[in-house]
MARZA-699946 format. One record per atom (N, C-alpha, C, O): x, y, z; residue in one letter. Coordinates in steps of 0.2 Angstrom, whole numbers, plus 5000, padded with zeros to 4 digits. Atoms other than C-alpha are relative to their C-alpha. Layout:
XYZA;...
***
This chain:
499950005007X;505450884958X;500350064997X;500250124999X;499549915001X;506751014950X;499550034994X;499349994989X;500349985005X;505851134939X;500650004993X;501249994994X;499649995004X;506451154922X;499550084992X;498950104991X;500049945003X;506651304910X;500249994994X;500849964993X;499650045006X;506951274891X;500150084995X;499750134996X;499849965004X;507651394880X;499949984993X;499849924993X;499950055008X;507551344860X;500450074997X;500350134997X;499449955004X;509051424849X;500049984995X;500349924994X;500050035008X;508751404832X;501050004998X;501350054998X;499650005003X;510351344824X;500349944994X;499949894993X;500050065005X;511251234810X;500649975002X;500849995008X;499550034997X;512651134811X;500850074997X;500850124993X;499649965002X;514451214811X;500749954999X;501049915002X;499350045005X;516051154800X;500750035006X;500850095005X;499649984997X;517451174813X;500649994993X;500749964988X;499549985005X;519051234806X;500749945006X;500749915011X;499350054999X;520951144808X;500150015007X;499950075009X;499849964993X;521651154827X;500450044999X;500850024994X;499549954999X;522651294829X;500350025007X;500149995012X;499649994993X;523651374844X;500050105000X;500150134995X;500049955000X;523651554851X;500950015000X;501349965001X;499549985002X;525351664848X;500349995007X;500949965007X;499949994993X;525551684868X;500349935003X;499949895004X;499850065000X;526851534873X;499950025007X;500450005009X;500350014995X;526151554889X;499550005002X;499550025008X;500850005000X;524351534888X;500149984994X;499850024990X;500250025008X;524451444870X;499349965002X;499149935008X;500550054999X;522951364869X;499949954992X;500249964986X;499850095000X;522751184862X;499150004996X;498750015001X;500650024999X;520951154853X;500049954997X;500249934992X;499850045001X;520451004855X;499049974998X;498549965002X;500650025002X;518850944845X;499749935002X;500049885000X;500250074994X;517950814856X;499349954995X;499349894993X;500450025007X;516350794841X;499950064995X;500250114994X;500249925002X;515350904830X;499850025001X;499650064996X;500449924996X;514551014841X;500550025007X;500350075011X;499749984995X;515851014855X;500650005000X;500949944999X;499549974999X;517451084857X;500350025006X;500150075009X;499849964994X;518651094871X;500650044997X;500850044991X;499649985004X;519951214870X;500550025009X;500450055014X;499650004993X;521651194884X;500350054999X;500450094994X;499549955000X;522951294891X;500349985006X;500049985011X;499450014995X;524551244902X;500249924999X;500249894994X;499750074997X;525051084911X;500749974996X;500849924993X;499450025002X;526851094908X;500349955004X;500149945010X;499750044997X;528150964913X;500450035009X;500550095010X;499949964995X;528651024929X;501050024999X;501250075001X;499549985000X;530551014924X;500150084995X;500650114995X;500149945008X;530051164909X;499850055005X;499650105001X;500549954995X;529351284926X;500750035001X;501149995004X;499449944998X;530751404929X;499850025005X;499250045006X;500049974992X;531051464947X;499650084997X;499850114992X;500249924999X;529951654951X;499550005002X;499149955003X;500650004996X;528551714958X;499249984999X;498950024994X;500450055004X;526951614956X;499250055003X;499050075008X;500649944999X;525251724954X;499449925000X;499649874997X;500650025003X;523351644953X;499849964994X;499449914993X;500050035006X;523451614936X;500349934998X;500149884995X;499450055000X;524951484938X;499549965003X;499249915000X;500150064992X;524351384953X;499349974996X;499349924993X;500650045002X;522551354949X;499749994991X;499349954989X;500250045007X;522451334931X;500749994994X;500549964989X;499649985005X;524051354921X;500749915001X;500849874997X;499750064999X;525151214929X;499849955001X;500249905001X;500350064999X;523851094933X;499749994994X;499449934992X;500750015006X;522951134915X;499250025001X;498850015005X;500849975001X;521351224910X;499649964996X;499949924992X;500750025009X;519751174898X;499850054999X;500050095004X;500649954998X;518451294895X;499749954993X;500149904991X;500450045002X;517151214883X;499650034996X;499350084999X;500849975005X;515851264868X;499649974996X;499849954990X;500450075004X;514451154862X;499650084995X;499450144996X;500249975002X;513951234849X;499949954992X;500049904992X;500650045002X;512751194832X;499950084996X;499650134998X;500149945006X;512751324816X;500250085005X;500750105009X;499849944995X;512751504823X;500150035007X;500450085009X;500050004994X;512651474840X;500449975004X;500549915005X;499750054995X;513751444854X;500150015006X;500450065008X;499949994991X;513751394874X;500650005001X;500949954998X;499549994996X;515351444881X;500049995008X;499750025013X;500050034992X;515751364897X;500750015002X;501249995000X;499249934996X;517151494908X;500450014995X;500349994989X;499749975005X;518351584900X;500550025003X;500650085005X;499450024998X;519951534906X;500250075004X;499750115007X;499849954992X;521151664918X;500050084996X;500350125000X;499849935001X;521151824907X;499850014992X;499849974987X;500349985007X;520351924892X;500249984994X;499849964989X;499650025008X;521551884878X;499949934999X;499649914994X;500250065002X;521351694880X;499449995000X;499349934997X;500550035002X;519451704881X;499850044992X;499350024988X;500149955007X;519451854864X;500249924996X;499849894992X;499750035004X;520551714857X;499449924997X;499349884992X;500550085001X;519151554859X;499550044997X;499250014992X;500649985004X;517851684854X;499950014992X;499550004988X;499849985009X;518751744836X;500249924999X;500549914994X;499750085004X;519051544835X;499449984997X;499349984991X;500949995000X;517251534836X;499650034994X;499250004991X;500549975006X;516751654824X;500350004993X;499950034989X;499950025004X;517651614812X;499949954998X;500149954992X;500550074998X;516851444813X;499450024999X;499049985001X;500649995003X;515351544807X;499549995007X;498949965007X;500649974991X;514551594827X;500050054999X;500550084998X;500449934998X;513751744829X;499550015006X;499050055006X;500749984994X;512651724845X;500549965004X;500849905003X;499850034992X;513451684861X;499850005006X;499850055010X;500350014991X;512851624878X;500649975005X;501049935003X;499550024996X;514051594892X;499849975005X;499450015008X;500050034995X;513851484906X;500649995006X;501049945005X;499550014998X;514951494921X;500349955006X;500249985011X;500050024996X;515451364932X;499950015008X;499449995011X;500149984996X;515851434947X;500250085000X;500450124995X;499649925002X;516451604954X;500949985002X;501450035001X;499149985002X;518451544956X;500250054995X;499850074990X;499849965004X;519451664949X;500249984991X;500150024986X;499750045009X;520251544933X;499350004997X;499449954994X;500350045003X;518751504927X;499350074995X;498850064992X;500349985001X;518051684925X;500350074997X;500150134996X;499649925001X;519551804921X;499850024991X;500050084989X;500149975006X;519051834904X;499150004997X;498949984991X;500749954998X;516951884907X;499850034994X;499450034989X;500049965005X;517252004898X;499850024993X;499550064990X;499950015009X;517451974880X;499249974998X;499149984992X;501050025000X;515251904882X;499650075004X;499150075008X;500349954996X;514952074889X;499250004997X;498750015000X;500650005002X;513752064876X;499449944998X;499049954994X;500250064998X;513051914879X;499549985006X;499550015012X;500250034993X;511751794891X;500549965002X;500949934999X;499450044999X;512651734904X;499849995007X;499750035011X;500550064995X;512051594916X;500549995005X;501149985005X;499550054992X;512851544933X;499450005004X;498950035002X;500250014995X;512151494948X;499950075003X;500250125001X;500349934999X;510951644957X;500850005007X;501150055009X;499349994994X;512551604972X;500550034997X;500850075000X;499749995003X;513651624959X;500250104999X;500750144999X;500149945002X;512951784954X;500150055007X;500350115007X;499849944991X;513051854974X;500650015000X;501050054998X;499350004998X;514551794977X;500450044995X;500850084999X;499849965002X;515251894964X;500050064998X;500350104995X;500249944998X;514552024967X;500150045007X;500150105007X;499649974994X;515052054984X;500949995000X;501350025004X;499250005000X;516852004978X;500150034995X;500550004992X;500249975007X;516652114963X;500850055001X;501350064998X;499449944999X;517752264970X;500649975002X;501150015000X;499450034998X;519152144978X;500249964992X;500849964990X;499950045006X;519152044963X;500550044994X;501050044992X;499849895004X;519352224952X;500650015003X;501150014999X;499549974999X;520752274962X;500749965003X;501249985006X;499550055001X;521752124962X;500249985007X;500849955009X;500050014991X;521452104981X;499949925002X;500349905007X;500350064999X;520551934980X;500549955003X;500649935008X;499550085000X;521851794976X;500850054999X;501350024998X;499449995002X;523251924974X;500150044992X;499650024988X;500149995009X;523652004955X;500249954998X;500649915000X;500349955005X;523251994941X;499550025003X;499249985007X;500849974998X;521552104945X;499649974994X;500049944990X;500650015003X;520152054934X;499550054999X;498950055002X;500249914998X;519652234929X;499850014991X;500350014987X;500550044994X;518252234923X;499849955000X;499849914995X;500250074998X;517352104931X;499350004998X;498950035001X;500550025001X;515852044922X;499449935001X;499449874999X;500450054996X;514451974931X;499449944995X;499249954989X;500450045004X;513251844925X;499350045000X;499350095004X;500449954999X;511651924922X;499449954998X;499049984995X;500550044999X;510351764924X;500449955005X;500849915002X;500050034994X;510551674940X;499649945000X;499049955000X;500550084999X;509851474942X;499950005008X;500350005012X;499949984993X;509151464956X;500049935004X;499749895001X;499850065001X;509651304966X;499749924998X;500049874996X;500550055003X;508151184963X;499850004993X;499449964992X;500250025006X;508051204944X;500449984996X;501049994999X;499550005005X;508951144929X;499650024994X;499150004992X;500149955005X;508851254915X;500349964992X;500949934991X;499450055007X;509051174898X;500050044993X;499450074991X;500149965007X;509351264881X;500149974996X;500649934997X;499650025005X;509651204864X;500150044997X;499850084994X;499549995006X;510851244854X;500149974995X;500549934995X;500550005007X;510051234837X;499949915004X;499549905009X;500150064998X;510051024839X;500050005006X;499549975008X;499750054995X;510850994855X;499650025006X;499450085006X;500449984994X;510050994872X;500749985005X;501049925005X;499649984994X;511151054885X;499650005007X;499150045008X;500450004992X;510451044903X;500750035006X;501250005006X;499549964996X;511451154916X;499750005006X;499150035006X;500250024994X;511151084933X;500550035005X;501150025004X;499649994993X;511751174951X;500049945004X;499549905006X;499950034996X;512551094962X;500650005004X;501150005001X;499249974996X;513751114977X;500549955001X;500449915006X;499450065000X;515250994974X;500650044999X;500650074993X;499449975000X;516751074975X;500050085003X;500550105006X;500549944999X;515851244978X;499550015000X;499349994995X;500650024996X;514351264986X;499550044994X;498950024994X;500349955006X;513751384971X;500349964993X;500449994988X;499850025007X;514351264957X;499549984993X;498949974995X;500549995008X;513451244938X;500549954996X;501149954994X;499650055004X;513751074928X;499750004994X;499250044994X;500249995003X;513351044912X;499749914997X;500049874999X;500250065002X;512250884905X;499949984995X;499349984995X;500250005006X;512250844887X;499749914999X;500049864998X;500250075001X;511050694887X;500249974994X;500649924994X;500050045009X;511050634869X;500849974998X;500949924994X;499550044999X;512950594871X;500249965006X;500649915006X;499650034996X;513050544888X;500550035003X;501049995004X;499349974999X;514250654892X;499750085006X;499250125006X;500149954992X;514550784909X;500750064999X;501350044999X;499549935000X;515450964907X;500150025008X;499750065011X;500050004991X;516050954927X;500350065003X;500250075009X;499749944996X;516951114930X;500350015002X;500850034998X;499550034994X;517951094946X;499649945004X;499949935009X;500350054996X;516750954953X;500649935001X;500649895005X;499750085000X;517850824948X;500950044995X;500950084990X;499050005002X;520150834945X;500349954999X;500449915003X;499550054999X;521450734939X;500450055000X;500550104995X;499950074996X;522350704950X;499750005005X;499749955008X;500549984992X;521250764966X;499750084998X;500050134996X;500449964997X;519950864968X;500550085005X;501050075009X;499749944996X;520451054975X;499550015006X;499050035005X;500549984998X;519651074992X;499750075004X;499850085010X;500049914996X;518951264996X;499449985003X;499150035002X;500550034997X;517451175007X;500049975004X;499549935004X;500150074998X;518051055018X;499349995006X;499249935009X;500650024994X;516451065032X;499349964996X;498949924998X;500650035005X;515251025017X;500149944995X;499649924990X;499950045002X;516350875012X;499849914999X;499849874995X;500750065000X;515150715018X;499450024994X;499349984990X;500449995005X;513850815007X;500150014995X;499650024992X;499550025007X;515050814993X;500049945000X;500049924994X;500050075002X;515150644994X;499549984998X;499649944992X;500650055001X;513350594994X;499850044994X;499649994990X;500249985004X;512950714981X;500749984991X;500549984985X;499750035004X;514350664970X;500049934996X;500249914990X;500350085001X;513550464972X;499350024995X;499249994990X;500650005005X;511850544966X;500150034991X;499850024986X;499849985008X;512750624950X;500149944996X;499949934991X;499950065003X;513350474946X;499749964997X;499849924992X;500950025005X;511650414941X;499850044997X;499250024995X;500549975004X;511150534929X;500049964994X;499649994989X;500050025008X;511550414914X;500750034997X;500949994992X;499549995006X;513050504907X;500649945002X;500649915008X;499550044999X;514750384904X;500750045000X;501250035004X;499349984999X;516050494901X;499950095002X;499350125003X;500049934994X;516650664910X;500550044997X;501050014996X;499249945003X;517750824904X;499850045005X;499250065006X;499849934994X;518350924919X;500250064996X;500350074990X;499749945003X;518951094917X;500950005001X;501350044998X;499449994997X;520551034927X;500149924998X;499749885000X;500250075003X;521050854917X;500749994995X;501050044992X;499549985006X;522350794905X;499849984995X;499449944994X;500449975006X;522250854890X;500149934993X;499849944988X;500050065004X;522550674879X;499449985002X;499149974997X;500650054997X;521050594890X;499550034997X;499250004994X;500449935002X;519950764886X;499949984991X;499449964988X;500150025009X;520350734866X;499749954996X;499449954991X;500550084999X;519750534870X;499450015002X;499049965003X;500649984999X;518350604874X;499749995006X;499149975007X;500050014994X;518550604891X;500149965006X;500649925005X;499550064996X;518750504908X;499349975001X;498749994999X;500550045000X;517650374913X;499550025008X;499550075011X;500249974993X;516550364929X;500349975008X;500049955013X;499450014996X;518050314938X;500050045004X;500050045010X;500049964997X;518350474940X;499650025005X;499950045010X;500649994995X;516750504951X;500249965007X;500249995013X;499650064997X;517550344960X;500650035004X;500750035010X;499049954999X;519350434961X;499750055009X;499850055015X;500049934996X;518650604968X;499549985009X;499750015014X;500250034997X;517450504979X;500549965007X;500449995012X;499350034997X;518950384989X;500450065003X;500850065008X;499449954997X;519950554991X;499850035006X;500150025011X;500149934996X;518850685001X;499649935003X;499149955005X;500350044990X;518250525013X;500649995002X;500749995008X;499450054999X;519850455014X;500350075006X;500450065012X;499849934997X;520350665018X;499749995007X;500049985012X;500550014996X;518850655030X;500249965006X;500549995011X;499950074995X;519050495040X;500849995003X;500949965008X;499350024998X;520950495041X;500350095005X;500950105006X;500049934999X;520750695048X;500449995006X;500850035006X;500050014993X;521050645067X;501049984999X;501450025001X;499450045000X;522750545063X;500450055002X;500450115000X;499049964998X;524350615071X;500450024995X;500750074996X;499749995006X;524950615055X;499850024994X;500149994990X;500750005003X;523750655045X;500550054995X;500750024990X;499849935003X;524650825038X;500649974997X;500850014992X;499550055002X;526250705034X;499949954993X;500349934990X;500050095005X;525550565021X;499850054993X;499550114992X;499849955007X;525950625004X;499349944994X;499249884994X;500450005005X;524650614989X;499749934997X;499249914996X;500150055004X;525150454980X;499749955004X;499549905001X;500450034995X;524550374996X;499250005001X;498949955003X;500649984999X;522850454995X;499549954992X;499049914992X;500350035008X;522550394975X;500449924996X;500349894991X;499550065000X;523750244974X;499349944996X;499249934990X;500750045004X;522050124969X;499850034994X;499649994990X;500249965005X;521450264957X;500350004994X;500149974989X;499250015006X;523250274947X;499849954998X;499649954992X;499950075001X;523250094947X;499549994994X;499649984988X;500450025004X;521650084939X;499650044995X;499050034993X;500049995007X;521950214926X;499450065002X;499450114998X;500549974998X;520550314934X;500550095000X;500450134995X;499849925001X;521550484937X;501149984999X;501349925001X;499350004999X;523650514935X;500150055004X;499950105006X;499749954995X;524850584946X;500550064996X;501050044993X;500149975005X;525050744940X;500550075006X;500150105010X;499749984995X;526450864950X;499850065005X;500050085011X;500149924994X;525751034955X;499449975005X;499250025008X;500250024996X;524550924964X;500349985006X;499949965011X;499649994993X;525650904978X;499950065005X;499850055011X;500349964997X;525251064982X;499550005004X;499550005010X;500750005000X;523551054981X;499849965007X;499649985013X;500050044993X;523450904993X;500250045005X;499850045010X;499649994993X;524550975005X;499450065002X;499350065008X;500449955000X;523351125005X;499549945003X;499749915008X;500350044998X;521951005007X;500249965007X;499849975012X;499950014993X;522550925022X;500150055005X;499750045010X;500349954997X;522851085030X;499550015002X;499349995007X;500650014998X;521151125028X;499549985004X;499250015009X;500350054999X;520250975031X;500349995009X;499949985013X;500050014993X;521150955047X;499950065005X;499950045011X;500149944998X;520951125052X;499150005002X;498849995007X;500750015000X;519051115048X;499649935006X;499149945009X;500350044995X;518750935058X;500449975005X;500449915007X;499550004995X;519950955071X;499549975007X;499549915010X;500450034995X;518550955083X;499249955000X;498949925004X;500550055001X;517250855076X;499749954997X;499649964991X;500150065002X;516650695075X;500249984993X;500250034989X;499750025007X;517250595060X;499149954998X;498849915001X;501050035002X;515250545050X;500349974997X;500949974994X;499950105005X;515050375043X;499750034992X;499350074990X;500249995007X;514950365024X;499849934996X;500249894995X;500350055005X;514050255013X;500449964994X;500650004989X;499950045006X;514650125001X;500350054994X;499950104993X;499949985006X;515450194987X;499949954993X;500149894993X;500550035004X;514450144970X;500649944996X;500449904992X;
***
């Protein structure tokens, strides 16, 4: 049985203000009010004809052209912050959105340690701030590479502010935020150190990078059968709808994707898995992979995902090159 840890945050409700947009036509951000205590707020996913040829950094690839969220459930004075997109001025900019929205107390919560999801830290230095205790390592021993723009390449992430309570992987930690009960569950789906967010009272799943439209990213393929099965067990927890961090931003505004998605991401990394051996395996392009998913509205096809796959096959065939192809259970 997982323990649980409860926090109580006294707060009132809070009067969100009009959407507005940051000045930066390269990082605008998009806010997109999901209810009255929860708020996403986007950045990128241009047309791919609108991308100008030049040299394409960390920032671009994994959040900028695919689409970012970060997220703040938040309830009078108070509010959870869940990552803080690829760099300090766009997360300064969600926090002065925030407090002019009448917040004054911040907690942050961080998905995982990817780079996009942690480059503006900073701006909560004075704050708690939750991730996974793997989270907290891992970042800690990538702390100076991270800092000196070594990691993923520049920009650097300088400096790098670490989480400074760690969950450890058997608990889920719940806080409320004045009303709302937030449950922040570890679990390795995408990343073996990742951190979801559970808002029962809506039914509703803050997923992070566990879950992509249009596919899943894979930085784990040997621990991908245990990504399957643990993906089937989430799918039981009762919520219906789902906001990714990586997702398009109309579906996000509708107040998210169904649990198709789960469905979607599920069909991809066995299909990756099982079809790993083929001859051609590193040849079969994307819309082959999610062709059923599209159709049924579940995820769209979405272009810097090309990439992405094509990385993923790499991988995945690199990883079970040599070893047996494991049987998978029904999908729900």
């Amino acid at each position: 049985m997982k323990s649980l840890v409860s926090f109580a945050l006294a707060a009132s409700s809070l009067v969100l203000a009009a959407p507005a947009t940051a000045q930066d036509a390269a990082h605008t951000v998009r806010v997109l009010p999901i209810n009255d205590h929860l708020t996403a707020f986007y950045q990128g996913r241009p047309d791919e004809a609108s991308v100008k040829p030049g040299p394409r950094h960390w920032p671009d690839l994994g959040a900028i052209f695919v689409g970012v969220a970060t997220y703040a459930i938040h309830d009078g004075d108070t509010a959870l912050v869940y990552d803080t997109f690829t760099d300090p001025a766009s997360a300064q900019w969600v926090r002065d959105w925030l407090t002019k929205a009448g917040v004054r107390r911040f907690i942050l919560a961080t998905s995982h340690w990817h780079l996009d999801h942690i480059g503006g830290n900073t701006v909560y230095a004075d704050s708690m701030r939750f991730a996974t205790e793997a989270t907290r390592v891992k970042l800690t021993e990538k702390r100076a590479a991270i800092e000196a723009g070594t990691e993923e390449g520049p920009p650097a992430i300088r400096p790098l502010i670490l989480p400074n309570i760690g969950i450890a992987p058997d608990s889920v930690v719940t806080l409320m935020i004045g009303s709302v009960r937030a449950e922040l569950h570890p679990i390795a789906i995408h990343s073996a150190d990742g951190l979801v967010i559970e808002l029962p009272d809506d039914k509703l799943l803050l997923a992070g990078d566990t879950l992509e439209d249009t596919a899943t990213f894979v930085a784990e393929p040997e621990s991908l059968p245990q990504q399957y099965r643990d993906l089937g067990a989430m799918r039981g927890w009762g919520f219906t709808k789902i906001l990714p961090n990586h997702g398009n931003p109309a579906v996000i505004a509708a107040s998210g994707y169904g649990l198709g998605l789960i469905d979607a991401t599920r069909a991809y990394i066995r299909a990756l898995v099982e079809h790993s051996h083929d001859a051609d395996f590193q040849k079969q392009p994307l819309a082959g992979f999610v062709a059923d998913a599209v159709k049924r509205g579940d995820v769209s096809l979405w272009w810097p995902y090309r990439d992405a796959h094509a990385n993923n096959l790499a991988v995945v065939a690199k990883a079970w090159k040599d070893k047996p192809i494991p049987a998978f259970d029904a999908a729900p």
